[in-house]
C-alpha positions as CSV (number, residue, x, y, z in Angstrom):
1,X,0.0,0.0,0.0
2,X,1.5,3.5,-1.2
3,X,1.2,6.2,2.0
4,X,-0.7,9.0,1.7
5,X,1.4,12.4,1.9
6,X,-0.8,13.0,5.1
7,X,0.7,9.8,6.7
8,X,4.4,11.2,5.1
9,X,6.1,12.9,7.9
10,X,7.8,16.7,6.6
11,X,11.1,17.0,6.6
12,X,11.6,20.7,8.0
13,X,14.2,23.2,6.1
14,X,16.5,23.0,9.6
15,X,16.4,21.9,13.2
16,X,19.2,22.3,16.3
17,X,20.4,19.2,17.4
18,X,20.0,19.4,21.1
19,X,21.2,16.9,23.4
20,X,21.0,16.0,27.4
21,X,24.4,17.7,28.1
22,X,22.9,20.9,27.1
23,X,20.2,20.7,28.8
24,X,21.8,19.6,32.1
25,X,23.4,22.5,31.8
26,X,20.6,25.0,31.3
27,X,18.9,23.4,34.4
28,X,21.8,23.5,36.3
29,X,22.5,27.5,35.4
30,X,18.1,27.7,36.5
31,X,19.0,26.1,40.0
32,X,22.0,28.4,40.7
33,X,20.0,31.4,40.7
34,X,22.2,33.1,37.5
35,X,19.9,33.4,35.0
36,X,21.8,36.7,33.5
37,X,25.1,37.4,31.9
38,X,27.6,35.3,35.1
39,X,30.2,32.4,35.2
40,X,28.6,30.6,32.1
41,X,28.7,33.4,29.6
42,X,32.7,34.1,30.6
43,X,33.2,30.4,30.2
44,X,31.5,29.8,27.0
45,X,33.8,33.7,26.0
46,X,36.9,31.6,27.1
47,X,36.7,28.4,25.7
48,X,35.3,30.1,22.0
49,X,38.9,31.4,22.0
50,X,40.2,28.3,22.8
51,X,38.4,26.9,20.0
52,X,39.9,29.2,17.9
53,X,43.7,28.2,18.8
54,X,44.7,32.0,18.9
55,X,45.8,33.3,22.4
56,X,45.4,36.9,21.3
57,X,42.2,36.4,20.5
58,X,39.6,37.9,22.7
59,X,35.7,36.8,22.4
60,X,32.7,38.5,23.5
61,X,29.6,36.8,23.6
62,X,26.0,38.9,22.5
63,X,22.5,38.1,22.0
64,X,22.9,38.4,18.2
65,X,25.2,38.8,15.5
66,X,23.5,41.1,14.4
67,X,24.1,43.1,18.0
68,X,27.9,42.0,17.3
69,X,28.3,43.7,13.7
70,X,26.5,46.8,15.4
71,X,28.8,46.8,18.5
72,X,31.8,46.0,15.7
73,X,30.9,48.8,13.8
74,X,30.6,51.5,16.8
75,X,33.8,50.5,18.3
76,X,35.6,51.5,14.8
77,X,34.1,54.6,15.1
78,X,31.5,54.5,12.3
79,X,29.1,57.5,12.0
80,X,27.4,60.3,9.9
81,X,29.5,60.6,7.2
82,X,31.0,56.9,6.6
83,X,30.7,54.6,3.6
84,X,30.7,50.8,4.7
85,X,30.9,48.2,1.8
86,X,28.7,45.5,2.3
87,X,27.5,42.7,-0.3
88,X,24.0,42.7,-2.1
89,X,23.6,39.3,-1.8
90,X,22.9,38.7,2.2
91,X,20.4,39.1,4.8
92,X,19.3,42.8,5.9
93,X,21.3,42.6,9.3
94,X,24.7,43.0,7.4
95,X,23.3,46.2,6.5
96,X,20.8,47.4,8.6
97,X,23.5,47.7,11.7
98,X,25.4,50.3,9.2
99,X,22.2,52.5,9.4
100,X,21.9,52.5,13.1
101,X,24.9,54.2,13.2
102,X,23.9,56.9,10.8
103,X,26.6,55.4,7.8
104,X,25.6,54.6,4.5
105,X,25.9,51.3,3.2
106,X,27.2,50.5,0.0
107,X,26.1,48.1,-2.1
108,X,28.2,45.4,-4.2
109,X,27.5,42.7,-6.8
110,X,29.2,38.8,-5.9
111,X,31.1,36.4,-7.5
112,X,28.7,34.1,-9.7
113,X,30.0,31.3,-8.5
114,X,30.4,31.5,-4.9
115,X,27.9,34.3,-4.0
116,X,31.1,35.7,-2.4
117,X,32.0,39.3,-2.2
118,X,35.5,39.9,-4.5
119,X,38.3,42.0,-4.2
120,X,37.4,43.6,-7.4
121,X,34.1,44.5,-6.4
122,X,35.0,45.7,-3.3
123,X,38.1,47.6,-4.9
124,X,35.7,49.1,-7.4
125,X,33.0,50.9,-4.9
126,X,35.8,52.0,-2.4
127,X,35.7,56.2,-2.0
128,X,37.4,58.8,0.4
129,X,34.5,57.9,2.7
130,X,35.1,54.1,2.8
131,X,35.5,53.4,6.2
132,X,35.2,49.5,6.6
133,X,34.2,47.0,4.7
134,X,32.0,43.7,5.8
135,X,32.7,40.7,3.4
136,X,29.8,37.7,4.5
137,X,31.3,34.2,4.0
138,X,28.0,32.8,2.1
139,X,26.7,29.9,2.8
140,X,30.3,28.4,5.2
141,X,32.9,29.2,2.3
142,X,35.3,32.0,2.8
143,X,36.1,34.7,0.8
144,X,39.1,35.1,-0.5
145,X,40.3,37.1,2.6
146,X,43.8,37.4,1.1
147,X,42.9,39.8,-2.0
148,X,40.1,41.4,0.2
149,X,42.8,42.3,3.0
150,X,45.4,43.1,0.7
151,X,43.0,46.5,-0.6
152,X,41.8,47.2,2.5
153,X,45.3,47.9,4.0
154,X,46.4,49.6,1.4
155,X,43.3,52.2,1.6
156,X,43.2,52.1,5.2
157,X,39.7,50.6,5.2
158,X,39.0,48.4,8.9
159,X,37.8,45.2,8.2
160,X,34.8,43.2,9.8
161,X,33.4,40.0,8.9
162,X,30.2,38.8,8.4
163,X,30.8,35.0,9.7
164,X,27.5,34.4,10.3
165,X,27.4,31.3,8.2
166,X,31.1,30.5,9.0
167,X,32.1,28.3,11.9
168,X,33.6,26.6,11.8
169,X,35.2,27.5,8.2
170,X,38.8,27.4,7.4
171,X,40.5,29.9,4.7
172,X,43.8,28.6,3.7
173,X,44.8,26.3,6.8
174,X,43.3,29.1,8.8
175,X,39.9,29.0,10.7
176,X,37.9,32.2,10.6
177,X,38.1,34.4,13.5
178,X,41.9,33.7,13.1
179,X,42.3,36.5,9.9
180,X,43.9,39.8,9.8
181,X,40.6,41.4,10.0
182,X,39.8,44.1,12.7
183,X,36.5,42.2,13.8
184,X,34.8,38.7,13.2
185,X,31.4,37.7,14.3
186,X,30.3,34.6,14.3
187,X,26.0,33.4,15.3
188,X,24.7,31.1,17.0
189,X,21.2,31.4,15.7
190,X,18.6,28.1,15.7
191,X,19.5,26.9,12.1
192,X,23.2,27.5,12.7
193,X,26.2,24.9,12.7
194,X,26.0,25.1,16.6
195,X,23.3,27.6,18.4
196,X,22.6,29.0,21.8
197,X,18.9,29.8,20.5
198,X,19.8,33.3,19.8
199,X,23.4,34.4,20.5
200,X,26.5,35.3,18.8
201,X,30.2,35.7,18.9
202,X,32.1,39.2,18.5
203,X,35.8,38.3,18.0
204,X,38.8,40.7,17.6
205,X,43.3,41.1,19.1
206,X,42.3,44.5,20.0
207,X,42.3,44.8,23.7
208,X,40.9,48.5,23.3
209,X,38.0,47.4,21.0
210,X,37.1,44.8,23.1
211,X,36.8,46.7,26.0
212,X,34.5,49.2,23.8
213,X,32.0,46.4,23.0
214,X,32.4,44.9,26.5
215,X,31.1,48.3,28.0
216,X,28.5,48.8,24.7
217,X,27.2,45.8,25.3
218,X,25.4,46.4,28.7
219,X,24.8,50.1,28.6
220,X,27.8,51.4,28.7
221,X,28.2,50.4,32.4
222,X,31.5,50.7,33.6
223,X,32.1,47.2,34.8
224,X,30.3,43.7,34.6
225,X,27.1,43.3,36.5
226,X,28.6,39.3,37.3
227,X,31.6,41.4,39.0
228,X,29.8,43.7,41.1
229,X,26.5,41.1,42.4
230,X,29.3,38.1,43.1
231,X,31.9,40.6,45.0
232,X,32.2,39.7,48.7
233,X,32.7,43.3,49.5
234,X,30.3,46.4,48.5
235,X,30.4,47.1,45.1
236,X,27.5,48.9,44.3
237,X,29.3,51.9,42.2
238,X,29.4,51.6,38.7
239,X,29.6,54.8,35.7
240,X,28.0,55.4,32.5
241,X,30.7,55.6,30.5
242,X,28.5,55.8,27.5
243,X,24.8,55.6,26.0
244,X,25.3,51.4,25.3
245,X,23.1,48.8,24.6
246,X,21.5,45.8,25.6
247,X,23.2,43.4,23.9
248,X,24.6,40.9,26.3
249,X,24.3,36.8,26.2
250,X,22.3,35.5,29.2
251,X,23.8,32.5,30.7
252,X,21.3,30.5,29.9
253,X,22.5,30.5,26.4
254,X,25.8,30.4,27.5
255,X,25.0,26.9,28.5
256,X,23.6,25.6,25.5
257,X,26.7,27.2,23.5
258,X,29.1,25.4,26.3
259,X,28.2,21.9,24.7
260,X,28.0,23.0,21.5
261,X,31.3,23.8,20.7
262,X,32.0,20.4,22.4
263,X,29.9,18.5,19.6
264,X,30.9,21.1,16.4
265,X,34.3,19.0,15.3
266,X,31.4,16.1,15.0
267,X,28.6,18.5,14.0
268,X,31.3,19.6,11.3
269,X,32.4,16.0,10.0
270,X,28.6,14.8,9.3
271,X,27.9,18.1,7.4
272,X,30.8,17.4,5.7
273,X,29.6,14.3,5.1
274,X,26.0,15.0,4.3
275,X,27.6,18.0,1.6
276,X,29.6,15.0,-0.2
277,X,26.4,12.9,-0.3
278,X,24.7,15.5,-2.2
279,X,27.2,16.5,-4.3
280,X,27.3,12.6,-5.5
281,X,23.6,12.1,-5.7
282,X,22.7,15.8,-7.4
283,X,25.5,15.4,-10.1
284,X,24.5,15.1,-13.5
285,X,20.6,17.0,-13.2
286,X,20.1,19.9,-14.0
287,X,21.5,21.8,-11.6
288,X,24.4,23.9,-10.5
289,X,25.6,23.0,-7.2
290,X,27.5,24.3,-4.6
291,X,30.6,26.2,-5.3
292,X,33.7,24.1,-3.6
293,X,36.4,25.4,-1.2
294,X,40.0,25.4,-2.7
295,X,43.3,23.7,-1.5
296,X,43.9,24.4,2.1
297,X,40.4,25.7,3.1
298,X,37.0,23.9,4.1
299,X,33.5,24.8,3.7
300,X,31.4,25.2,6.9
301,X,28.4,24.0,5.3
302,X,25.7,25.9,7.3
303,X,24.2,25.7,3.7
304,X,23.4,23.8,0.9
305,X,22.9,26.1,-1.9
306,X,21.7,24.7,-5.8
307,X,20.7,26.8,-8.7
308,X,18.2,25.5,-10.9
309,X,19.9,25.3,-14.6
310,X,17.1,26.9,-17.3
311,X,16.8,22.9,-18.5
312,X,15.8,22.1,-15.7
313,X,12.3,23.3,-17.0
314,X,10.9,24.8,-13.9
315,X,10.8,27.9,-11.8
316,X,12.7,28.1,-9.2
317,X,9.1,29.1,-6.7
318,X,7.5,25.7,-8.3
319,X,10.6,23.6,-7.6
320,X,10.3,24.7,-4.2
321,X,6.6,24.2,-3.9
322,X,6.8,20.5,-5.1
323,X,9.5,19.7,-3.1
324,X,7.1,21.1,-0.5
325,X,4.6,18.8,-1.8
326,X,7.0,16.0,-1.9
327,X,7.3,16.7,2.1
328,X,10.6,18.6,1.8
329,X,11.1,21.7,3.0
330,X,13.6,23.9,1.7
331,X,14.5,27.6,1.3
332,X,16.0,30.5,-0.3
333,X,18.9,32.2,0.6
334,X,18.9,35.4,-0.3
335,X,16.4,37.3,-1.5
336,X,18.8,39.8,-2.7
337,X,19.0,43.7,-0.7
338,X,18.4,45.7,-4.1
339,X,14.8,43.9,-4.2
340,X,13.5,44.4,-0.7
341,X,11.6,47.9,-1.0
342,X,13.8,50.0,2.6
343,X,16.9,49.2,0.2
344,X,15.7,49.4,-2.9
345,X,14.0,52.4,-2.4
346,X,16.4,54.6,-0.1
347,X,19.1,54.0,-1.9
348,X,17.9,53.6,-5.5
349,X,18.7,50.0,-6.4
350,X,17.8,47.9,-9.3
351,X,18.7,45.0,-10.7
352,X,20.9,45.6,-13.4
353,X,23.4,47.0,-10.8
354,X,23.4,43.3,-9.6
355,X,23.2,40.9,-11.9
356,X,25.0,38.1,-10.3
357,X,23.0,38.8,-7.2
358,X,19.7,38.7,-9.2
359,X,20.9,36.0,-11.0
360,X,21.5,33.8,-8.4
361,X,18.3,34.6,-6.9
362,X,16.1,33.8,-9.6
363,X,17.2,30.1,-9.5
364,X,18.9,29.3,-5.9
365,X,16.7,27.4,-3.8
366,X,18.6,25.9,0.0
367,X,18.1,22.0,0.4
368,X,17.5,20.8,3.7
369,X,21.3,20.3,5.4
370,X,21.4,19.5,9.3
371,X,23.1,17.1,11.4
372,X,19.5,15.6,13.0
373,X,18.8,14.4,9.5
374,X,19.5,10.8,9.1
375,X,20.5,9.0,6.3
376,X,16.9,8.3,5.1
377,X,16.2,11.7,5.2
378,X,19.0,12.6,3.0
379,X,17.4,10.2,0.5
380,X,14.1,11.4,0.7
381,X,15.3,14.6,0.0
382,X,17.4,13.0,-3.2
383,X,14.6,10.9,-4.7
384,X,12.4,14.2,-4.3
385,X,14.5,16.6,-6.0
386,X,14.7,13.9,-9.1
387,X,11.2,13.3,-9.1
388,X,10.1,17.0,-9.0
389,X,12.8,17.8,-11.8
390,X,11.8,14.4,-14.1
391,X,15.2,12.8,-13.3
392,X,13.7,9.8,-11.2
């Protein structure tokens, strides 16, 4: 007897992968009465670090990347007046942290191939009022960081990264967060390759600029609220330094993030894994799949990005709506910044501008890609994509 889709369970687009350590430790941080930024959210800091194998490195933990690229941003200084580079082809918080600081972004087209920000791109839309630039590592693959670092010192542009999709990626034999950038952050958002729920990771060697987003992170409060509630003597006093934010990680999350960097060397080998799987079964339809890291460098593989080739005989919206009635979900990463009407409108976008970005849209749909997913899943998802494209 053939099931009924009803009686077909749906594969979701992405799900955490949760486990009992975790959770031990969230209840654990509930019982000890520090709920709040405390013990857990320095030790998750410290041990992100480690992770990185760079004892200059200094980590500050956030509720958000997005909260990380804005406190990033404000230590450097960036105000009326400033141009920062950003790529068309990402989600609105790459850009949208520009504007809370009064900046203008600017916009650039990406590499065909990799959806990456280039050099040449970047080099191209660079004026006297360039004042950093913010390359995104789409999808888990770097950028090349060596071209991209190379123009930017030699115009005196800072440098933050966008590694929202990145961790743990490496650029040749080097792990992101490790670069000679100014700033790296890094989020640990639900469908990321590890996640504290929401959550992120600011990252810089500037002892000065971490200080700044240590003291903009909790409204510009002097010292840490852990330090002055776990002092054995009074230490009430504390001084506005400046107007800050509320952007610190709860402990809490900190927990969650604890065990996940534990399991993301594993995390990271099954995703590899899964990628190589796909790459096998998708070859030969008509598609264009994901763009491959070079010699010495490794894909993160937060996502698994195909473009629909124009034999493929469908639109990219029906593709995804048969996958959906297959029981797959999937998605689309991005919908491009020049097409969403704030950017388009304010700043006078259109398509031709972009036409890599637009491009890519048109056709990209994101399979399902997530270490929960078993190896029957994975087929599913296979024997869907051929049937939907005529392949099976």
């Amino acid at each position: 007897m053939v099931p009924l889709m009803s009686d077909v369970k749906f594969l979701p687009f992405a799900l955490p992968e949760i486990g009992e350590e975790e959770i031990a430790e969230v209840v654990d941080s509930l019982r000890s009465g520090w709920v709040t930024t405390g013990p857990k959210a320095k030790k998750f800091e410290e041990q992100f670090s480690e992770f990185l194998g760079d004892a200059s490195l200094q980590s500050i933990s956030v509720n958000s990347a997005t909260s990380g690229l804005h406190l990033a941003l404000e230590a450097l200084g960036v105000g009326p007046g400033d141009e920062v580079i950003v790529p068309d082809y990402t989600f609105t918080a790459t850009a949208e942290v520009v504007r809370y600081l009064g900046a203008t972004p600017v916009f650039v087209d990406v590499d065909s191939a990799t959806f990456n920000m280039s050099a040449e791109s970047f080099a191209a839309a660079i004026t006297d009022k360039t004042k950093v630039v913010m390359p995104v590592h789409f999808a888990g693959l770097a950028c090349d960081m060596d071209a991209i670092i190379k123009v930017a010192k030699a115009h005196g542009i800072r440098i933050v990264e966008d590694a929202a999709h990145a961790l743990p990626t490496h650029y040749n034999g080097k792990l992101i967060g490790t670069l000679d950038s100014d700033f790296t952050v890094f989020s640990f958002y639900a469908n990321k390759t590890m996640t504290t729920g929401e959550g992120g990771m600011v990252v810089t060697r500037d002892a000065e600029l971490a200080k700044r987003c240590r003291i903009m992170r909790l409204h510009g409060i002097s010292r840490d609220a852990f330090d002055r509630y776990t002092s054995t003597k009074p230490a009430w006093f504390y001084e506005i330094v400046a107007p800050g934010f509320k952007y610190n990680m709860p402990d809490i999350a900190a927990a969650i993030g604890i065990h996940q960097l534990k399991r993301l060397p594993a995390f990271q080998l099954k995703r590899n894994d899964m990628a190589g799987f796909y790459n096998q079964e998708l070859s030969g339809l008509p598609l264009v799949l994901p763009a491959l890291p070079g010699t010495g460098s490794e894909h993160a593989w937060h996502l698994y990005p195909i473009r629909l080739k124009p034999e493929a005989g469908i639109a990219r919206d029906e593709f995804i709506q048969k996958m959906a009635d297959e029981g797959i979900g999937c998605s689309v990463h991005f919908i491009p910044l020049h097409l969403q009407p704030y950017w388009r409108d304010t700043y006078s976008l259109t398509p031709e501008v972009f036409p890599n970005a637009h491009a890519a849209y048109e056709t990209e749909v994101s399979l399902p890609l997530y270490t929960k997913m078993t190896c029957s899943d994975q087929q599913r998802v296979v024997r869907a994509v051929k049937k939907v494209l005529g392949c099976d």
